[in-house]
C-alpha positions as CSV (number, residue, x, y, z in Angstrom):
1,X,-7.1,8.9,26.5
2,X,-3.4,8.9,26.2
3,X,-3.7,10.5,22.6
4,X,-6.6,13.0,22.8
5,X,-3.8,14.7,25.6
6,X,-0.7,14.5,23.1
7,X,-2.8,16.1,20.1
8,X,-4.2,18.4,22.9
9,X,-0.5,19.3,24.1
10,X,1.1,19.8,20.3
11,X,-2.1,21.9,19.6
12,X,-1.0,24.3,22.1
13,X,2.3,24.4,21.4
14,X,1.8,24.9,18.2
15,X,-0.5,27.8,18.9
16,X,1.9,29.3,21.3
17,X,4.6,29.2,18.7
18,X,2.6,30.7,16.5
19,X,1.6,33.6,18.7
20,X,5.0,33.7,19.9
21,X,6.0,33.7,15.8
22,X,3.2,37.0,15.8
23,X,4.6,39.1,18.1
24,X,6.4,41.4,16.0
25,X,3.7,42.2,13.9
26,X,1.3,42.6,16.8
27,X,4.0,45.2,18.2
28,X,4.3,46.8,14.8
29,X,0.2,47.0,14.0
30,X,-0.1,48.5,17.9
31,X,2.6,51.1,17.6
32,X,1.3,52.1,13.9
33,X,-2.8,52.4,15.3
34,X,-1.3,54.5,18.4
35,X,0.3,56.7,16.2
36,X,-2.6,57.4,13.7
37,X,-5.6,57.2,16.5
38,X,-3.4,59.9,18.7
39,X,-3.0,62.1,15.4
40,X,-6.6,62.1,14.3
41,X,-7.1,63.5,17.8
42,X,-9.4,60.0,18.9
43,X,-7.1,59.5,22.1
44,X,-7.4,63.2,23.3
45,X,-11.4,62.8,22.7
46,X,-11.8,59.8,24.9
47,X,-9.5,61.4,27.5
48,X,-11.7,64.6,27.4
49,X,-14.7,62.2,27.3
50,X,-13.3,60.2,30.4
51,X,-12.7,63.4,32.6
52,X,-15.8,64.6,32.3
53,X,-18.0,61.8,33.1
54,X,-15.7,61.5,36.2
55,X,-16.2,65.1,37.0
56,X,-19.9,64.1,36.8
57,X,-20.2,61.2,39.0
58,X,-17.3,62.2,41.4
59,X,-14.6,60.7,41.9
60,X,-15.5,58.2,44.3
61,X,-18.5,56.8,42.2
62,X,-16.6,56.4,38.6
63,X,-15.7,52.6,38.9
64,X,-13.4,50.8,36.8
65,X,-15.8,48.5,35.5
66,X,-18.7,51.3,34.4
67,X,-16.6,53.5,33.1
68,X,-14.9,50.9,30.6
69,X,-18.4,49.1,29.7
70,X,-19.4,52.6,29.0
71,X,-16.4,53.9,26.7
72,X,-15.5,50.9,25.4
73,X,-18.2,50.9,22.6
74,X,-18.2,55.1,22.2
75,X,-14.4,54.5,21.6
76,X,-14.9,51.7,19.1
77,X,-17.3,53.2,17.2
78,X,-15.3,56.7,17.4
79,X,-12.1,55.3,15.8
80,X,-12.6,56.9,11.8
81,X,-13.2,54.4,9.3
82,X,-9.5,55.4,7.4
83,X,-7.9,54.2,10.0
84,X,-9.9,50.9,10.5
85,X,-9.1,50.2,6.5
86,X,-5.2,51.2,6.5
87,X,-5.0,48.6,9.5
88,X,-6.4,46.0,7.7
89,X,-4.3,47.2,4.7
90,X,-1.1,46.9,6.9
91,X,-1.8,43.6,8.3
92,X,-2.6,41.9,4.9
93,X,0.6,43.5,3.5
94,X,2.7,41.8,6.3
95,X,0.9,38.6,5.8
96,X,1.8,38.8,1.9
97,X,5.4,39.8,2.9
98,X,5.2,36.1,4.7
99,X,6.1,38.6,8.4
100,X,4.4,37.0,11.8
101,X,3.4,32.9,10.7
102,X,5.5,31.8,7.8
103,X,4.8,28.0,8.8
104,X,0.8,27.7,8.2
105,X,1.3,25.4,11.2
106,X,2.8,27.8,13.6
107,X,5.8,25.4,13.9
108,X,9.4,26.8,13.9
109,X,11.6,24.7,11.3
110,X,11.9,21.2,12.1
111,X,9.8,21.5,15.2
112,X,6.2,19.5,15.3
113,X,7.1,18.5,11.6
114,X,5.5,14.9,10.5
């Protein structure tokens, strides 16, 4: 049906602008976590943790895929609670200050609008 594919195409769009609207603040909240995980010394301790289960295995049996299903949830749990609350604290202060999705649509001005 002719309209299920229009509302499906400004859906979308209006998701990608939105996104597109959120880059900024993604980029700002990833350079700010970087920062605080590599100074509370959580990047050097899944590095260290990485070597050494390669040492373990060898080289040539460490695969891509085992070592991330195996880190993955040791480095989410690893990351300090602070940290997990001040980036929650910096992305509701950016959505107060209105940065990353003013339009609750995800519509630029005068684009999509009724």
């Amino acid at each position: 049906n002719h309209m299920t594919s229009f509302k499906n195409f400004v859906l979308s769009r209006s998701v990608l602008l939105f996104r597109h609207d959120m880059v900024p603040l993604f980029l700002s909240l990833k350079e700010s976590l970087h920062a605080n995980l590599t100074s509370c010394g959580w990047r050097d301790r899944m590095r260290d943790e990485a070597r050494e289960r390669i040492r373990i295995r060898g080289l040539d049996r460490a695969s891509v895929d085992e070592m991330t299903s195996e880190l993955l949830p040791m480095g989410r749990a690893a990351v300090p609670e602070i940290i997990k609350a001040e980036l929650i604290r910096e992305i509701h202060r950016s959505l107060a200050r209105g940065q990353g999705g003013d339009n609750i649509n995800g519509a630029m001005d005068g684009e999509l609008s009724p």
